[in-house]
PATIKOL-589422 format. One line per field, with one value per atom (N, C-alpha, C): chain; x, z, y; atom name. Coordinates in steps of 0.05 Angstrom, whole numbers. Layout:
// PATIKOL-589422
unit c(A  ...);
px c(X  ...);
pz c(Z  ...);
py c(Y  ...);
site c(CA  ...);
This chain:
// PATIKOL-589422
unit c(A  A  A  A  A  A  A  A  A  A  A  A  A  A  A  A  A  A  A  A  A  A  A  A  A  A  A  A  A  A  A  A  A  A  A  A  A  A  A  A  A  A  A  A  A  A  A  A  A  A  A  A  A  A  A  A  A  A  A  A  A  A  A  A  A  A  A  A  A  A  A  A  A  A  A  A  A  A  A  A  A  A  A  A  A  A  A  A  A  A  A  A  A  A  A  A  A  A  A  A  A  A  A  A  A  A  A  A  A  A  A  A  A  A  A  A  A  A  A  A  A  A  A  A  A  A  A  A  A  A  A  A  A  A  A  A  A  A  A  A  A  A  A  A  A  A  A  A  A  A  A  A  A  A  A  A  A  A  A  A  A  A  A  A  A  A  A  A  A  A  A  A  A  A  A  A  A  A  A  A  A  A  A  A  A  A  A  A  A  A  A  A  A  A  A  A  A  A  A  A  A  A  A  A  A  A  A  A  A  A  A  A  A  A  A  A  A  A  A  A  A  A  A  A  A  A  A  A  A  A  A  A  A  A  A  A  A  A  A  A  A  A  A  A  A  A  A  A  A  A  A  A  A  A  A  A  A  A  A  A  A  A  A  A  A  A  A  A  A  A  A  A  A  A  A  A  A  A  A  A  A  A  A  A  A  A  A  A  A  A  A  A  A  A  A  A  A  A  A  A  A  A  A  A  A  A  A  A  A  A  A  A  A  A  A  A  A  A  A  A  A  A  A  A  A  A  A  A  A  A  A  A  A  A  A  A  A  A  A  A  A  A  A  A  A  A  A  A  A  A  A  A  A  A  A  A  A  A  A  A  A  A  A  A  A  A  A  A  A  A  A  A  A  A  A  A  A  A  A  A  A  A  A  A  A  A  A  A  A  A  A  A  A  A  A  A  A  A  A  A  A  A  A  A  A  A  A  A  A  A  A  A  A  A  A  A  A  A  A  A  A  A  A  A  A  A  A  A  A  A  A  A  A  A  A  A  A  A  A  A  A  A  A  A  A  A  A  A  A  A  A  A  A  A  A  A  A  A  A  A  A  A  A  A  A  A  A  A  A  A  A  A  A  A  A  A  A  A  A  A  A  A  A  A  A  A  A  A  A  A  A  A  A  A  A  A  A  A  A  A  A  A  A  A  A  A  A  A  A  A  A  A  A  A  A  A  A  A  A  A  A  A  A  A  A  A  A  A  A  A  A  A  A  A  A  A  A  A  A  A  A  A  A  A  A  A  A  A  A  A  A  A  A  A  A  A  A  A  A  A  A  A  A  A  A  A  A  A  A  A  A  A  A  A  A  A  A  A  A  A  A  A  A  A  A  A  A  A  A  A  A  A  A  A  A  A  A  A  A  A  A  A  A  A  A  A  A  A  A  A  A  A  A  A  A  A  A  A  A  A  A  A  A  A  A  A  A  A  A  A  A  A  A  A  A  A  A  A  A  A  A  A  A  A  A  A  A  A  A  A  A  A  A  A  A  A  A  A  A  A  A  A  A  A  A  A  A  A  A  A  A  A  A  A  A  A  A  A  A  A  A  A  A  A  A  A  A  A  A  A  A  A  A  A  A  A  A  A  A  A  A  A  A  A  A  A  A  A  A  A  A  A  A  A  A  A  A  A  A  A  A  A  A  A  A  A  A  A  A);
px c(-24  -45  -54  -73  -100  -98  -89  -91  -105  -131  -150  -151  -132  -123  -102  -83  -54  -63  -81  -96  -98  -116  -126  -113  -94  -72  -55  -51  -38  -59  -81  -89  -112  -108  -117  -96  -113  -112  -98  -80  -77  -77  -90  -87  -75  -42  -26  -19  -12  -17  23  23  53  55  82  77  73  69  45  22  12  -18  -29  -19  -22  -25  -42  -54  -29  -18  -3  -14  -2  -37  -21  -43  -44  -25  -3  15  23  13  28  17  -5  -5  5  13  35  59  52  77  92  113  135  156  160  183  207  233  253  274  281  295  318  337  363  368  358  354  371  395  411  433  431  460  455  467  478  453  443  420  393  389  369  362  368  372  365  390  383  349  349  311  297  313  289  284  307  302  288  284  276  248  241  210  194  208  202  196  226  214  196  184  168  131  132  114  96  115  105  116  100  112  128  153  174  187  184  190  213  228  263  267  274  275  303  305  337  328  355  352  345  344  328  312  296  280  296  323  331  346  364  375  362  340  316  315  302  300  329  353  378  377  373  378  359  330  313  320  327  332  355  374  402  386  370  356  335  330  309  315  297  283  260  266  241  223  198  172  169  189  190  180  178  156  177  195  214  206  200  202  225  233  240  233  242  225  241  241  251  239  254  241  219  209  180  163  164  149  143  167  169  145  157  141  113  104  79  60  70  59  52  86  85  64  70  44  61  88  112  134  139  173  199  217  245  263  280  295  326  335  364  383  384  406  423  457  478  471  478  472  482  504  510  477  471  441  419  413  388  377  380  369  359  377  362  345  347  332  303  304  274  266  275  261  256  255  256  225  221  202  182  176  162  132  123  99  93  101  94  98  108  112  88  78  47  37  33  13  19  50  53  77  77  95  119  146  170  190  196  226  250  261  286  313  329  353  369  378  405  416  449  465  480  481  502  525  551  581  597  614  649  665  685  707  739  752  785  800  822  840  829  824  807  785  772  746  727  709  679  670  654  645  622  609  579  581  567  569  546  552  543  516  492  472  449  450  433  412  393  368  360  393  390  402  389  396  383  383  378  352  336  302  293  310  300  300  316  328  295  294  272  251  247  219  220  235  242  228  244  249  215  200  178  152  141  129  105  92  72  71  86  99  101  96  99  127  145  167  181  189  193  222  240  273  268  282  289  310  312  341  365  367  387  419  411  433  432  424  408  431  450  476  469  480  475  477  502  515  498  491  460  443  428  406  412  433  436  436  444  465  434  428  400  408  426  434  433  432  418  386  372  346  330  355  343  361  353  362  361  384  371  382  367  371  343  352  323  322  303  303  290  308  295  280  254  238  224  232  234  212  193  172  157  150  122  96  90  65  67  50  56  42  15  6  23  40  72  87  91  111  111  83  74  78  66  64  103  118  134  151  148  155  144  123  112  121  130  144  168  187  212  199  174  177  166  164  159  180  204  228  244  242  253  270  265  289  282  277  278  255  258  233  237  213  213  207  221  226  214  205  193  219  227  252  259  225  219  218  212  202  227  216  231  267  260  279  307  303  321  338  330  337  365  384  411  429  419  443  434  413  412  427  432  447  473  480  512  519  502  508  522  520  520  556  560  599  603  590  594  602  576  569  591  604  627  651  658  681  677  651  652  652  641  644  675  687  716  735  723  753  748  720  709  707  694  700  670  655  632  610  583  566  543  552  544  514  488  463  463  440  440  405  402  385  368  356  343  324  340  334  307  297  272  245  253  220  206);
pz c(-45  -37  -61  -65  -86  -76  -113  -107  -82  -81  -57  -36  -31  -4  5  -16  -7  -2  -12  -10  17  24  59  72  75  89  96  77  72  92  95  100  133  138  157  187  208  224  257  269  294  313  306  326  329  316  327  302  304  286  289  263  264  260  260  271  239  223  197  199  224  220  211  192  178  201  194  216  204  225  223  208  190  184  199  202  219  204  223  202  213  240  256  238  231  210  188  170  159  146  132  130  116  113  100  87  65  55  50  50  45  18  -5  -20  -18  -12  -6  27  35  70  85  52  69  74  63  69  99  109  134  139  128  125  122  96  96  122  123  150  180  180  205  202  182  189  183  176  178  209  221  252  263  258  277  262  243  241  256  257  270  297  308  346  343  329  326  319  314  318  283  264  228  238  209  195  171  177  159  136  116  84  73  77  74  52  17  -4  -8  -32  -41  -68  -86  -111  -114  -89  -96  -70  -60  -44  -20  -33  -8  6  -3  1  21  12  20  49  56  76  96  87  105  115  96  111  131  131  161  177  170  189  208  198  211  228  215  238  251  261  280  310  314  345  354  381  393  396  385  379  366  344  321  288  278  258  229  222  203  175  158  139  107  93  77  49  23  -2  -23  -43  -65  -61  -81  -88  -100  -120  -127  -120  -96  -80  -58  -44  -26  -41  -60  -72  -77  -81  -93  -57  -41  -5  9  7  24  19  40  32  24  42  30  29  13  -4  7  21  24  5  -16  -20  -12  -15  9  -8  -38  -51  -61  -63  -64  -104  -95  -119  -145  -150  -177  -197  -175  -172  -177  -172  -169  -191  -220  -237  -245  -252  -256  -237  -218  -193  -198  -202  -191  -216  -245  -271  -271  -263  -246  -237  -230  -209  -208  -227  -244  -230  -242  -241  -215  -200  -174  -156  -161  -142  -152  -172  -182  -167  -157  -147  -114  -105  -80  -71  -51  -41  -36  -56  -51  -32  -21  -9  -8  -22  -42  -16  3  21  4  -18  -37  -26  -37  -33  -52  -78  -101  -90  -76  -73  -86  -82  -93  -67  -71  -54  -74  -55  -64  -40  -51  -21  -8  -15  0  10  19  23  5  14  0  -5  -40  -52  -71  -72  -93  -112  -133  -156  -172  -189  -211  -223  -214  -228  -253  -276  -301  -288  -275  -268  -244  -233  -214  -182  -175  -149  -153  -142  -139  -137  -120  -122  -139  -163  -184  -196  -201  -221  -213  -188  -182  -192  -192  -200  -235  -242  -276  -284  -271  -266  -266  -241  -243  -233  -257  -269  -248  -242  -236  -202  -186  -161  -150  -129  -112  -93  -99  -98  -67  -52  -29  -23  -11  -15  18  33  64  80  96  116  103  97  80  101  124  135  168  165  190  198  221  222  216  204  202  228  241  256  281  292  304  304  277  275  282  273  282  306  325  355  377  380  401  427  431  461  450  432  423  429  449  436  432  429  420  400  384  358  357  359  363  339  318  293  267  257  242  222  213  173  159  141  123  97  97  79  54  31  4  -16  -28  -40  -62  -80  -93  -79  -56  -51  -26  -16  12  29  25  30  37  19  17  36  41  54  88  87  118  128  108  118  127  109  112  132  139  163  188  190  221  214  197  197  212  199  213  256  258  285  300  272  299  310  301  311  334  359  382  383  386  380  354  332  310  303  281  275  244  231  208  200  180  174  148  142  109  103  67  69  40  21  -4  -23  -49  -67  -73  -89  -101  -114  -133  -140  -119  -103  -79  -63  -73  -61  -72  -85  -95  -81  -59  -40  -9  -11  11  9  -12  -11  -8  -30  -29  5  14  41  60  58  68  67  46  40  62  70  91  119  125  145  150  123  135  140  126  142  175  179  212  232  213  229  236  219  208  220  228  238  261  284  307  321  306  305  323  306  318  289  303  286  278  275  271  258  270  250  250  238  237  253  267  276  267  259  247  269  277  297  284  309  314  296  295  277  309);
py c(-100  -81  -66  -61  -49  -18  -12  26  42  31  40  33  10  8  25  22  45  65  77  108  103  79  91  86  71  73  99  102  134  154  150  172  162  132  128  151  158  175  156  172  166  180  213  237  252  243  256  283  302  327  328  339  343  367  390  408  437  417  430  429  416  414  402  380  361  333  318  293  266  254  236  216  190  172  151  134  109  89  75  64  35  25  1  -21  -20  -55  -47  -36  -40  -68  -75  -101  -81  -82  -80  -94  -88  -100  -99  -101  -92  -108  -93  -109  -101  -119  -112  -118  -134  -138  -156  -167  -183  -166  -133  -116  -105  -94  -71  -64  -49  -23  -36  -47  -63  -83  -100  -113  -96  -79  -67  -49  -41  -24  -48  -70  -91  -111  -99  -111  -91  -67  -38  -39  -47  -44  -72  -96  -115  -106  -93  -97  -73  -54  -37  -56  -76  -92  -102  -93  -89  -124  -136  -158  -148  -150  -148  -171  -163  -183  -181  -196  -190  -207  -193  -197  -202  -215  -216  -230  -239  -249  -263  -290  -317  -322  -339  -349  -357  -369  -383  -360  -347  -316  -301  -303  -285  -303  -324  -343  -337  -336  -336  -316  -291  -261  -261  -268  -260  -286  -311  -322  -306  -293  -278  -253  -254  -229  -231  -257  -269  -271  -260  -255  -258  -270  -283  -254  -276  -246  -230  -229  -208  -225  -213  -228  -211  -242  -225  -256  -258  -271  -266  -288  -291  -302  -283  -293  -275  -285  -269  -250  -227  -200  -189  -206  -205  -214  -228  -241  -223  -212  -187  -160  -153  -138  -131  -172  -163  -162  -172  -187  -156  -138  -113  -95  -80  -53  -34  -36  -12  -30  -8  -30  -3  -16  -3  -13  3  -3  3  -21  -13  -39  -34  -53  -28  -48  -26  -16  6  23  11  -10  -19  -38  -49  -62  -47  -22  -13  -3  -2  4  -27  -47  -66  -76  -81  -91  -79  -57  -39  -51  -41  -46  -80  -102  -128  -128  -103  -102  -92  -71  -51  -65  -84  -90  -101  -112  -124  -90  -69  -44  -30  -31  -15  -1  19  30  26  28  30  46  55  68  59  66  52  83  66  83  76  98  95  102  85  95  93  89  94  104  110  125  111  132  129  142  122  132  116  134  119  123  109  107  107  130  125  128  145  134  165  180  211  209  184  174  168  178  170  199  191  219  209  234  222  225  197  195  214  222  227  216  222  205  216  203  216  239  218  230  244  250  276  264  239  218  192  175  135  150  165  163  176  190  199  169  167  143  123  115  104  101  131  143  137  144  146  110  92  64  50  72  52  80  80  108  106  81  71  68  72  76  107  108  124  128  146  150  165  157  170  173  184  192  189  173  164  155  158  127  132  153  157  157  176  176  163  139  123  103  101  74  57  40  11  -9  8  -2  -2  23  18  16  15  -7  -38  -47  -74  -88  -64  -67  -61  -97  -99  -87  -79  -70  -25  -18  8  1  17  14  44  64  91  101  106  128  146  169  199  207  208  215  232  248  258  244  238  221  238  248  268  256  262  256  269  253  270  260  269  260  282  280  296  290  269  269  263  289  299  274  258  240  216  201  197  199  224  235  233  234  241  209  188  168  149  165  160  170  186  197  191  185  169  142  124  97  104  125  135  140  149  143  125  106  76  66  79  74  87  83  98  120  151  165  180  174  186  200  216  238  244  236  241  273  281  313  322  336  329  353  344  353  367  357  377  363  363  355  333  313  295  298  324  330  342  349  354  331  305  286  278  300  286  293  321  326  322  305  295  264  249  226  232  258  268  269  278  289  267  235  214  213  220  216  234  265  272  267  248  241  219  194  180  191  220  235  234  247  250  229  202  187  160  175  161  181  208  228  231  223  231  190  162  152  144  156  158  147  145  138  154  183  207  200  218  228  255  261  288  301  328  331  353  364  398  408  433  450  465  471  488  480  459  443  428);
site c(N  CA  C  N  CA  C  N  CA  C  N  CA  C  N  CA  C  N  CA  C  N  CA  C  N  CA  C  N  CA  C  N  CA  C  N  CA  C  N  CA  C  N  CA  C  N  CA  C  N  CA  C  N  CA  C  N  CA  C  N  CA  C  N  CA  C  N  CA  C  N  CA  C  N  CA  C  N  CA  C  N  CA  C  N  CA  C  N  CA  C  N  CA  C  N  CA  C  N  CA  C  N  CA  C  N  CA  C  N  CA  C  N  CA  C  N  CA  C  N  CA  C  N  CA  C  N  CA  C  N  CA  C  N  CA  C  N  CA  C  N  CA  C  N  CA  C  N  CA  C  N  CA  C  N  CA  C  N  CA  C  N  CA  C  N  CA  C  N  CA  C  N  CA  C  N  CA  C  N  CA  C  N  CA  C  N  CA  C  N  CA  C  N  CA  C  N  CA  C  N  CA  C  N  CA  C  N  CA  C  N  CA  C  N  CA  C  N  CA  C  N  CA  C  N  CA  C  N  CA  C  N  CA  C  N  CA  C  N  CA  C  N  CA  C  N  CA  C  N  CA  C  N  CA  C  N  CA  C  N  CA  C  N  CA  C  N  CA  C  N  CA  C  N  CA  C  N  CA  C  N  CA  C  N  CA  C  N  CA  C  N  CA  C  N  CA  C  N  CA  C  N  CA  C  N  CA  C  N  CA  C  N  CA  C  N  CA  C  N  CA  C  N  CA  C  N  CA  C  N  CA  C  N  CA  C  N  CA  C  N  CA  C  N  CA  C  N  CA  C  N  CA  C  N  CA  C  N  CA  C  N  CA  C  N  CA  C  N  CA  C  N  CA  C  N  CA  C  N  CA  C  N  CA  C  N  CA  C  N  CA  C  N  CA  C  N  CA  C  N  CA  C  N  CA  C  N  CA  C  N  CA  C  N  CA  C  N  CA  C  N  CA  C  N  CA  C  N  CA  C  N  CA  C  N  CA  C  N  CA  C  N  CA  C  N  CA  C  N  CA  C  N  CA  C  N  CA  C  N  CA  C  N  CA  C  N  CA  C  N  CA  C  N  CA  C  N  CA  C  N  CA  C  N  CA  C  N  CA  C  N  CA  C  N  CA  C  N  CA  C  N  CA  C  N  CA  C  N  CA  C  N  CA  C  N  CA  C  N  CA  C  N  CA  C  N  CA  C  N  CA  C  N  CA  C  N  CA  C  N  CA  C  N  CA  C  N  CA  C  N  CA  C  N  CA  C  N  CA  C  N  CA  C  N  CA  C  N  CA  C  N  CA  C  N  CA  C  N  CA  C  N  CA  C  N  CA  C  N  CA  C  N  CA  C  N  CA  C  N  CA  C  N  CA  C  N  CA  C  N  CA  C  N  CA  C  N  CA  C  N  CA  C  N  CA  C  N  CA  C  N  CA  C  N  CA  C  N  CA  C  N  CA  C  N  CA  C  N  CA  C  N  CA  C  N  CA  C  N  CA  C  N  CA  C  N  CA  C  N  CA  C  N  CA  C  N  CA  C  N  CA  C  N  CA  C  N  CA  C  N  CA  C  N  CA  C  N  CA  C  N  CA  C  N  CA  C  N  CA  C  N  CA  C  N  CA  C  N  CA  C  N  CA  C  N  CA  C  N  CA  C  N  CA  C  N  CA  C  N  CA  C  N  CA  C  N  CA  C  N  CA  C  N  CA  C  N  CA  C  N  CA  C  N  CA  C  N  CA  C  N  CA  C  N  CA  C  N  CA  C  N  CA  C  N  CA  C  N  CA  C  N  CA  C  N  CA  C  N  CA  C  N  CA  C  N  CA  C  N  CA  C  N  CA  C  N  CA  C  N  CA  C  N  CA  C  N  CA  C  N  CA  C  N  CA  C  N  CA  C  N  CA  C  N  CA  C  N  CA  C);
């Protein structure tokens, strides 16, 4: 997609006013892409934008990779394809990224040029694990969607899905999510669009959640969220009152 298309996309209209006043933009044709779509996460928002009615582009390192992971997540009537990552890249209108964090600096810089001038969304989550659980790493440039942004200057940078199950995204017998997705951006345009993607998904509500730079303790927050869901044994989200 052509700078001037992403623009109107971004800002095409569906009525619906969110509760800034700000007009929702129009988002169901949409293709999407996802790099990293043969993991947990990737995969699962790549079955939930499918039965949401997007053509979904499920990337990985090679072509055939790419081809196995959407075949694994094929359903009758859902429109899920397979293709390397720069192939995914250059096809989508929006790019998810959802590869595990050892990957994601090379991956994106990989990619630089086929992401040009489009809206990526960064679900990272830089963790570690020891025997005390899971805790957040340490990152140069602040969090994975800084790092992003640093990575591919030329891209439009969005912080998302951060704390979304895997485990119910995957699970076709879930068909509601009651979960908020907090959404992190410099460009509110961006932001909005990214957040009505979060509610083509049943249940969920995209939240706008502040500037770019804020996005390192909303990933930290995720080591959180696997305490609660490891001591309660549950598949915990999170909800923000009085919006």
């Amino acid at each position: 997609m052509s700078r001037s298309r992403a623009a109107k996309a971004r800002i095409g209209q569906d009525g619906r006013v969110a509760s800034t006043d700000r007009v929702r933009p129009d988002v169901p044709a949409l293709t999407i892409g996802i790099l990293g779509g043969s993991g947990p996460q990737g995969g699962g928002l790549g079955l939930r934008f499918a039965a949401a009615g997007h053509l979904v582009l499920i990337g990985s390192r090679s072509t055939e990779r790419g081809q196995q992971a959407a075949a694994a997540l094929a359903r009758p009537g859902l429109r899920i394809e397979g293709a390397g990552n720069a192939t995914v890249a250059e096809r989508a209108d929006v790019v998810i990224i959802a590869v595990p964090w050892e990957g994601h600096r090379q991956t994106l810089a990989a990619l630089r040029e086929p992401l040009a001038g489009k809206i990526v969304i960064d679900c990272v989550n830089p963790l570690g694990f020891d025997k005390g659980g899971a805790f957040a790493l340490a990152v140069p440039e602040g969090s994975a969607a800084q790092q992003a942004a640093a990575v591919l200057p030329d891209s439009t940078i969005v912080a998302a899905f951060h704390h979304v199950s895997a485990v119910l995204l995957a699970d076709d017998a879930v068909t509601k999510i009651d979960t908020d997705v907090l959404v992190l951006g410099d460009d509110r345009a961006a932001t909005d669009l990214v957040a009505a993607l979060a509610e083509r998904i049943p249940g969920m509500r995209g939240i706008y959640a502040g500037a770019l730079r804020n996005a390192g303790q909303v990933e930290a927050l995720t080591a959180n969220l696997i305490s609660v869901n490891r001591r309660y044994k549950s598949h915990a989200g999170l909800r923000v009152t009085d919006v």
